[in-house]
N, C-alpha and C positions, 0 to 999 in steps of 0.2 A: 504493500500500500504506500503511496505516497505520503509524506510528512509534512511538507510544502504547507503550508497557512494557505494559498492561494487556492489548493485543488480541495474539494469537497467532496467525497466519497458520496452517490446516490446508490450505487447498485455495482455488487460484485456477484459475480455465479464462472462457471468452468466456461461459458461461453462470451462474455461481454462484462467490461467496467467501466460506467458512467460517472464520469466527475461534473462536475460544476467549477470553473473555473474564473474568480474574480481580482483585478488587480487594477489597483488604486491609476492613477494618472501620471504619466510619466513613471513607473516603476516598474519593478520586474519579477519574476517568478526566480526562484531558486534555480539550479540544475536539475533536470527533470529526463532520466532516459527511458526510452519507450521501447520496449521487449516485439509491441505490435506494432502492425498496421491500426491506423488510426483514423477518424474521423471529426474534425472541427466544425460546430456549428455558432454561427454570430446570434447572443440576444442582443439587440439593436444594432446600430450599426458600428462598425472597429476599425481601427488603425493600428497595424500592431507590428513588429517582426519577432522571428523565428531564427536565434543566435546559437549557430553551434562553435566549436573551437577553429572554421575554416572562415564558413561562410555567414550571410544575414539573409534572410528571405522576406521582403516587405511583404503584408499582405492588407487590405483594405477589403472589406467582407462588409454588404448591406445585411441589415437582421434578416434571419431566417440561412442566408448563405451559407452554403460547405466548402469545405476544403478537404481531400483525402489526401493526410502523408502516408510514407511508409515509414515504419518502423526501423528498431536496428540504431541510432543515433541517441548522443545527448543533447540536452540543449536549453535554453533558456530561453522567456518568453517576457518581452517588451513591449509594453504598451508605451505606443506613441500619439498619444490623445489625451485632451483634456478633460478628457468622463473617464469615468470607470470602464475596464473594459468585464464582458460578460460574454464565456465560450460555456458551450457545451462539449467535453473532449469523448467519445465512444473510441474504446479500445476493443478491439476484436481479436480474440484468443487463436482462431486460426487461420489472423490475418484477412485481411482483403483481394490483396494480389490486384491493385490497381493500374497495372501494366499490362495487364489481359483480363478489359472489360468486356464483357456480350455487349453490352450500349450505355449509352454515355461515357463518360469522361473523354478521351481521349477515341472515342471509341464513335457508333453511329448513332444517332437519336433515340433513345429508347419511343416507343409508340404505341405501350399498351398505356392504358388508362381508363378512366369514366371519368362522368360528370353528367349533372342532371340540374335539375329547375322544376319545381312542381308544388304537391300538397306539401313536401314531406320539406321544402325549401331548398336552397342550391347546395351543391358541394361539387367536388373534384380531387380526383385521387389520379396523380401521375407518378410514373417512374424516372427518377433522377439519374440512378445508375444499378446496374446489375453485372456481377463476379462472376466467379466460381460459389464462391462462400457468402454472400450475403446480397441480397434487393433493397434498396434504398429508397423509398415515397415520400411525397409529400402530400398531406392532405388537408382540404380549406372547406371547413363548413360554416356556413352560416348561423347568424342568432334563428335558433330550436330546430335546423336543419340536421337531418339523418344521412349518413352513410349506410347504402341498404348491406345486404346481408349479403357476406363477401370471405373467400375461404383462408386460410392459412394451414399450410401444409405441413408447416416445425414451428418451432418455437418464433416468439418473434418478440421485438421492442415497439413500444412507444414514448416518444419522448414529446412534450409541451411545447410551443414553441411562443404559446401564451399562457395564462393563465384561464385553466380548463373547469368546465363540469360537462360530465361523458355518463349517458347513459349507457350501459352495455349491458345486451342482451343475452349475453354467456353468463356474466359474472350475476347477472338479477341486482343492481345495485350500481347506486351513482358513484364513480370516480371525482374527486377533484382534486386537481394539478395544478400546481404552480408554475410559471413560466420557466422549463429546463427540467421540470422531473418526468424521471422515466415510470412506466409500468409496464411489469415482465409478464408475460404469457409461457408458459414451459412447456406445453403442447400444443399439437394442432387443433384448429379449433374453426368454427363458421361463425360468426356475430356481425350485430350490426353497433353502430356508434351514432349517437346522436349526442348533438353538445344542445344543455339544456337552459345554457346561459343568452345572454341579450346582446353578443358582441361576435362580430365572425371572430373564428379561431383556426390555426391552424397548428399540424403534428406532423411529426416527419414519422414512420416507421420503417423498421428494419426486421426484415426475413432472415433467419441464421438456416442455411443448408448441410 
């Protein structure tokens, strides 16, 4: 586990560990080495770079944006902005392998998705990127809109990317998330989500294969 003050421990299991990552204004994270492939997501938007003993990696991330490294390095993490900065870091156990994506990154558009407009109100569920090892989504429902009933084949994450309340129809009971916490699913499962609050929301989730 990390010791860093900066990273905040949400969820560790043999598949994935979600931090919470926050540091003040012009300051910087400890030394910090990543065993995995990894995934950065911005709460609002950042200014930051990524310092190892060679190089500096500027990055500039509007909220909601990802960033996938790879693992294997150390390094420290500098906020170059006048706010606070606020990541979400997903560490994936067996790795990503972001150099051989099936779609997105570097790779061709991913093209599955939904989206709809109706009783139930809007939403959209697309794909950012898909591995070997894990699918990436984003999903935006509107105030009391439903995501309809929709499969997961393993295990899988969600993580906030506001401040949630989620009807789930697996679990028979409301969820509520703070903007960056995750909820783990440990098997497959068919549910629907409906966010029960007065403000669009949106959640990224993650398929582990």
């Amino acid at each position: 586990m990390k010791s860093d003050q900066c990273f905040r421990s949400e969820l560790e299991n043999d598949r994935v560990r979600v931090f919470q990552v926050e540091i003040a204004p012009h300051q910087s994270s400890g030394l910090d080495r990543h065993r995995h492939d990894y995934i950065v997501i911005s709460l609002g938007d950042s200014k930051f770079e990524i310092e190892d003993s060679i190089n500096r990696f500027n990055m500039e991330l509007q909220s909601g944006e990802m960033q996938v490294i790879q693992g294997g390095g150390t390094h420290r993490v500098n906020n170059l902005s006048d706010r606070a900065l606020r990541l979400i870091e997903i560490d994936v156990a067996k790795g990503i392998r972001p150099q051989r994506p099936f779609c997105g990154l570097n790779a061709r558009q991913c093209n599955d998705g939904a989206f709809g407009k109706g009783d139930n109100g809007s939403y959209s569920q697309s794909t950012l990127f898909e591995t070997e090892t894990v699918k990436l989504a984003r999903v935006q429902l509107g105030a009391s809109s439903m995501l309809p009933t929709h499969r997961h084949e393993r295990s899988h994450l969600i993580v906030a990317l506001d401040d949630a309340s989620l009807l789930d129809d697996s679990q028979d009971r409301e969820m509520h998330l703070k903007a960056g916490e995750p909820f783990w699913y440990s098997q497959a499962l068919s549910h629907s989500l409906k966010n029960t609050g007065t403000q669009e929301i949106s959640l990224i989730t993650v398929d582990f294969k």
